[in-house]
N, C-alpha and C positions, 0 to 999 in steps of 0.2 A: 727542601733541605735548607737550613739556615747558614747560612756565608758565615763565616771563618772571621773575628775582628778581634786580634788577640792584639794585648797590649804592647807598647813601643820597649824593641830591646832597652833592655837595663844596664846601661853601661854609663860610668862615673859620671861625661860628659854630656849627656841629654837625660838626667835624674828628672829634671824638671817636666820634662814633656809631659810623666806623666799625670801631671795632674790638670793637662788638659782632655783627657779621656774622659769618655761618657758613662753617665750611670747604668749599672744593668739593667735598673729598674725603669730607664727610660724605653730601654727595647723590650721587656720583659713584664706582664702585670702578675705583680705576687698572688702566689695563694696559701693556700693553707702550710702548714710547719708538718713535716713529713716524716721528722723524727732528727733526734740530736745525738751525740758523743763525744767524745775524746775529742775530735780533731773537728766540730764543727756543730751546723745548722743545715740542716737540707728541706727546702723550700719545693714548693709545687708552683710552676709558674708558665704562663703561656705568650708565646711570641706575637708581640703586638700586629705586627702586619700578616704573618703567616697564621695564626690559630693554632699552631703547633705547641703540642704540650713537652715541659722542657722540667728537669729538677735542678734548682738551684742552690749548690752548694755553699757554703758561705765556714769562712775558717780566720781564723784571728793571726797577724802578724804576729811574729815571735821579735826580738828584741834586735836579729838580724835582716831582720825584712820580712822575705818568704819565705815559711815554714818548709823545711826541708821534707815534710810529708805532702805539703801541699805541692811545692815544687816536683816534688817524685811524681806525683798522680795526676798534674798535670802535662806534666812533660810526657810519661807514657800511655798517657791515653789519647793525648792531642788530633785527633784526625788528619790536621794538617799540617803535623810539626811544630810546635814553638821553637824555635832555637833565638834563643837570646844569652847576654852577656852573663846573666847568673845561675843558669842553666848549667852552661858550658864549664862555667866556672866552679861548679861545686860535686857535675857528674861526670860521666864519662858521654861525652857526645855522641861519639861514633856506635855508642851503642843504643842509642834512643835514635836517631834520623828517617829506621824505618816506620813506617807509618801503621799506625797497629790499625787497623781497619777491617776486622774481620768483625763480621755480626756477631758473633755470640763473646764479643769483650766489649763492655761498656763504652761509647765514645766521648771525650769532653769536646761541645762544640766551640766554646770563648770561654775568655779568661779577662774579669773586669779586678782591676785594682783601687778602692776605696782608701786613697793614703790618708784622709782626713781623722776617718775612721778605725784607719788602719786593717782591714779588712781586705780578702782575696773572695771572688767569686767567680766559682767553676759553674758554666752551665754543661747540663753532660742532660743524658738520654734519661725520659720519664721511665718510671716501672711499677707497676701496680701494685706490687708487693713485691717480699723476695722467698726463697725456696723453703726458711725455716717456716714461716706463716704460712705458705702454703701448705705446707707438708700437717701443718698442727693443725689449721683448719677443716683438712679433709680427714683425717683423724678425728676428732670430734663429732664432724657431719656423721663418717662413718659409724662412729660408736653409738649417736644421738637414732641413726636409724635403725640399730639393732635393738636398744631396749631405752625405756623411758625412767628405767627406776632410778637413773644414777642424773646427777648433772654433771658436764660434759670434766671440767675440773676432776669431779671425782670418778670417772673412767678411765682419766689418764691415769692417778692415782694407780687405779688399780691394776692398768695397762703396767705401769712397772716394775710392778712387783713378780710376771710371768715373764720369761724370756723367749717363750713359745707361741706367746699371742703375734700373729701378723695380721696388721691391719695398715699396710704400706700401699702406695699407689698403685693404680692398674698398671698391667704389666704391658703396655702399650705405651705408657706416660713413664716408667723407669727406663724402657731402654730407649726411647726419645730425651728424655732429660739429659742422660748418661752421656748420650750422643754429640751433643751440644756440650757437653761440658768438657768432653774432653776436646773436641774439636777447640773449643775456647783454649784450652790448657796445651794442644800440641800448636796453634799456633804463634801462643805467647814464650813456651818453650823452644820452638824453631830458632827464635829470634833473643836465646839464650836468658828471657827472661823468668824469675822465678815469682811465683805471686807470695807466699811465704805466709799468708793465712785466709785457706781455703775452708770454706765452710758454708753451710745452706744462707745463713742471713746474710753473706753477701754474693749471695748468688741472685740479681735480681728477674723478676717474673711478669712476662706480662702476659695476658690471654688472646687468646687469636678473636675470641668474642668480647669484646668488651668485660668485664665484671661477669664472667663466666667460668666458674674457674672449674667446670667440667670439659671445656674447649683445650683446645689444644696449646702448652704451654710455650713459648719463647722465654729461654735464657740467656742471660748477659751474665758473666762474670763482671765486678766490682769491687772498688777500693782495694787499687793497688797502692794505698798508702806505705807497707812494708815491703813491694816486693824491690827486688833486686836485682842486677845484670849480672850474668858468670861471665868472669875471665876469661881466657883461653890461652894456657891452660889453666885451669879453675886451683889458685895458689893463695885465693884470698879466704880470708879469716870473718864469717859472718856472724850475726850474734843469735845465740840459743833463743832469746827467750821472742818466739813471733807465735805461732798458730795457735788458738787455744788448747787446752787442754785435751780435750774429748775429740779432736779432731789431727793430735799431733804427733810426728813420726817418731821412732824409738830413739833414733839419734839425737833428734833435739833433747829429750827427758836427758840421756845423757849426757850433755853440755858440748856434742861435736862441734867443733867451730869451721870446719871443711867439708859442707853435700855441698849436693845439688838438685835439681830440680826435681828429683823424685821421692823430694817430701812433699808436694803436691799430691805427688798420685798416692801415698799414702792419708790424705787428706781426700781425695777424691773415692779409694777405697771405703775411707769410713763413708760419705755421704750418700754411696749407693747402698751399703746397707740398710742406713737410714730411709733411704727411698723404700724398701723393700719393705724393712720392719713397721714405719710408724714413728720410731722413734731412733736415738744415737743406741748403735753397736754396742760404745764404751760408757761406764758410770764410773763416777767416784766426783768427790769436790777437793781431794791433792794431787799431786802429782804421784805419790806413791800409791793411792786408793786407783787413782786409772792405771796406771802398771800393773800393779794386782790381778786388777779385771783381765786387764790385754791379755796377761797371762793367763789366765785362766780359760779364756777362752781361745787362743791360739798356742798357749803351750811354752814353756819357758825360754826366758831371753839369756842366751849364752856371749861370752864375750868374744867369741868371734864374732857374734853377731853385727856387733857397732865396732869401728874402726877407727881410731883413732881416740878409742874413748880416754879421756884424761882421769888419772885417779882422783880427783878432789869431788868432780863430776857423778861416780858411784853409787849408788843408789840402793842400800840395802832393803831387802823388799821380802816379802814371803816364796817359799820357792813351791814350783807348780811343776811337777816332776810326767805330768800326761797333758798331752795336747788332745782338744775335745776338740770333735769338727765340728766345721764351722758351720756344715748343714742343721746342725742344732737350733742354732742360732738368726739363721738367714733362709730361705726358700726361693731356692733356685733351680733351676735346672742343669745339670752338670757342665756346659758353657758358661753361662754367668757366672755359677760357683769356680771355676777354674781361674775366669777372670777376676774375680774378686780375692782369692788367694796367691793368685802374682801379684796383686796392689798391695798387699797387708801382708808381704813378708818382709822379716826382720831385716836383714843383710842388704841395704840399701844398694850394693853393687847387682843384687840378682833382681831388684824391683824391675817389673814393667815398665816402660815408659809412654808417653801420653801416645807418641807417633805408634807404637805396635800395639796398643788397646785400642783407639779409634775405628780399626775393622773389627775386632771383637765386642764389639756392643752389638751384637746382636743376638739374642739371651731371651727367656722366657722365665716367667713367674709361676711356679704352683696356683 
């Protein structure tokens, strides 16, 4: 394992120090560019004395130093704690000190500070992919071995235009996935944290065989840039716009400014469908186009459903007067289906939580 060498607290009166700190690139020989976004560059990179393969995140100073996304993702993912002056200073301390150390959540090993450049790098845990590439890849394979006429492009094409077609992971590999994830999800929840945009691409994957990705998968949950600590009691005001679309709970679409953590498992709900199907449960490219859907295939959203919903917030929408089950839609066996409709009901107070789904992952596929 690689030693823990995070940079010198930041506090007014040793600002200096840190620019006697070492390059990452002195411990670390770069490799290839792993993929970029919003909040960064994530590098492939291997530990010079140990051989250990490491990804190296890299994220631009904003105008007050450390990005408070960056600060967020470092400080909860830390293995060994960072507690430093602007940490403390901009979060809530007492509620990051535990040490998220559970295997199926990503860990950052260091945190190097490039002030010249102005530049933060997080090294955190390698992954060969993450679950969206997975899941697409094996969807393709799959498709490519059933017939030759199409290319792989256009089978997905055609894949969704049936709501009927399953062409989702062995049913061995979904209730292991599921397993992990939510194991991931009740341990970051224990610890009152919420991850706030849960979804296959950042769910990362690595293979038990190397570059085999018929072997058995290892998931890490990743990129807790948005999530968040609850309160207690949970009084705080968060903001709507986090999880993507296709992947987001009812209450966000309606602008609630007061859940909690079980917009996750509604987030987690969609993903095992996904696992199952081939592809996401919900379609549309607005917000009211996937409400439409939700509804449609779960059956209309009533206002008592969402609590607190704010009238500005409202969302006039087509109305879907019959709920079509959801075995239509998903092939399960009447366990997984049962657990998958406590995750994806509306009324966030009656949602499952990650802690009472975690024995219920144990489920079987048609």
């Amino acid at each position: 394992m690689i030693g823990f060498n995070a940079c010198s607290p930041i506090k007014p009166e040793s600002h200096n120090s840190l620019l006697e700190l070492p390059s990452v690139w002195a411990k670390y020989r770069k490799g290839k560019e792993l993929g970029r976004g919003v909040y960064g560059v994530v590098f492939k990179a291997t530990h010079i004395e140990s051989g250990e393969l490491v990804a190296v995140k890299r994220t631009p100073m904003d105008e007050e130093g450390i990005g408070a996304t960056t600060l967020r993702e470092a400080c909860i993912l830390n293995r060994n704690n960072i507690r430093d002056y602007e940490l403390h200073r901009r979060f809530q301390p007492h509620s990051f000190n535990r040490r998220m150390n559970a295997e199926n959540i990503v860990q950052v090993h260091e945190v190097f500070q490039d002030l010249p450049h102005r530049f933060i790098y997080l090294v955190m845990d390698y992954a060969e992919t993450d679950l969206a590439k997975h899941i697409k890849a094996y969807v393709c394979k799959a498709m490519l071995e059933q017939t030759n006429d199409f290319s792989s492009e256009q089978q997905l094409s055609l894949l969704s235009l049936d709501d009927k077609i399953e062409l989702g992971l062995p049913r061995e590999t979904v209730r292991d996935c599921m397993s992990q994830i939510l194991a991931g999800l009740a341990f970051a929840h224990g610890r009152r944290l919420m991850h706030r945009d849960l979804k296959p691409s950042n769910i990362l994957v690595n293979y038990s065989v190397r570059g085999d990705m018929s072997s058995k998968l290892k998931l890490k949950i990743a990129d807790f840039g948005l999530a968040r600590v609850r309160s207690f009691p949970d009084k705080r005001h968060y903001t709507p716009e986090t999880v993507t679309m296709l992947y987001r709970a009812p209450e966000i679409f309606f602008g609630v400014r007061e859940y909690g953590a079980v917009i996750d498992i509604w987030s987690c709900g969609c993903i095992f469908a996904e696992l199952v199907r081939g592809r996401p449960l919900f379609d549309g490219e607005t917000e009211i186009s996937v409400l439409n859907d939700i509804q449609r295939k779960l059956g209309p959203i009533k206002a008592s459903d969402v609590r607190n919903m704010s009238l500005p917030d409202i969302i006039s929408f087509q109305n879907h007067s019959q709920k079509t089950p959801l075995s239509n839609y998903v092939l399960l066996d009447p366990i997984g289906l049962n657990l998958l409709e406590k995750m994806l009901v509306y009324n966030a107070d009656d949602r499952i939580s990650s802690q009472t789904s975690l024995p219920r992952a144990r489920f079987t596929t048609h």
